[in-house]
Phi, psi and omega in degrees: 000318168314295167354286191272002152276124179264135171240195203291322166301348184254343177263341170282347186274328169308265186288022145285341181273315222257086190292131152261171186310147163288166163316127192277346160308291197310307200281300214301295160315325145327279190296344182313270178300334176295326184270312184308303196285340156276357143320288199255031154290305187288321214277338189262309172331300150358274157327292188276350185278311180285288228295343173266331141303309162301322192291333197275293198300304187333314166288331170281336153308292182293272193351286179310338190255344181262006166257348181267334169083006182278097156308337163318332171292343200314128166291097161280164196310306193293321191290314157338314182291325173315315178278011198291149196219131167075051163056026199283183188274131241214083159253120219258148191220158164231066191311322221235041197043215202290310176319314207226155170205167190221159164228159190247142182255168168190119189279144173258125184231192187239342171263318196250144166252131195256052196269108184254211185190133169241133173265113183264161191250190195291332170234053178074022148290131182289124184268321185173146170258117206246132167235156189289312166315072214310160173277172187278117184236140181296171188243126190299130157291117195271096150244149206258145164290139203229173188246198185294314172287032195083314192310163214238111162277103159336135169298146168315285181313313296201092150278112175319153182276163164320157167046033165262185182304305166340277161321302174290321166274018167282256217307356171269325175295349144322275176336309152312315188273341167295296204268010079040000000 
């Protein structure tokens, strides 16, 4: 008979566990946007993943053939193409009339443009590679100089500009210091 009664603690703890379901719309729209935004998560990945890898081998290649000084090593276009990484698109131009032709490589992205230059000379030796991108340099550290005891020295140089606060109270402390 316990058996087929139920009591009141036992049917409230059931449907505190038993939630209801979302709307099934609700999750297709959830899941919607989770895969568009891992779209364009990969497509931009891509993108910066060929332009940094070709641009790293290219470079770590011409570095190597210019510390060794053998112009016989010259990296040409075709050998070049090995390091091109993630498919970009190749479009060959002649800036530089008959003599010199460059081709431009380019990755598709949705935000960044992922753009290079291979400049080549007439007989499809890579001359240099131009990018939109300055390369990276650290940036100098502004520590103020101090002397042995820690302290901070003023710059030498570091005149105050006209009409500041400075300029104007030296002649009232003058002054101040006259009728004294």
């Amino acid at each position: 008979m316990s058996d087929s009664t139920e009591t009141p603690s036992n049917t409230s703890s059931q449907t505190a566990s038993e939630k209801p379901s979302r709307n099934p719309l609700e999750k297709m729209v959830v899941w919607g946007v989770i895969a568009i935004g891992l779209v364009i998560v990969g497509i931009e990945a891509r993108g910066k993943l060929g332009y940094d890898q070709t641009l790293s081998g290219l470079s770590q290649k011409m570095k190597e053939i210019d510390e060794s000084g053998d112009d016989s090593q010259a990296l040409t276009y075709d050998s070049a193409q090995s390091y091109l990484k993630f498919g970009p698109t190749i479009s060959e131009e002649e800036p530089f009339g008959r003599l010199r032709k460059s081709r431009t490589l380019e990755w598709f992205s949705l935000a960044k443009e992922y753009k290079m230059k291979l400049i080549l000379d007439e007989d499809g030796t890579l001359l240099f590679v131009e990018t939109s991108k300055p390369p990276e340099e650290p940036e100098p550290e502004m520590t103020p100089e101090t002397d042995d005891d820690g302290i901070v020295e003023p710059a030498e140089s570091f005149t105050p500009p006209s009409g500041t606060i400075a300029e104007e109270e030296k002649p009232e402390q003058e002054s101040a210091t006259e009728e004294e």
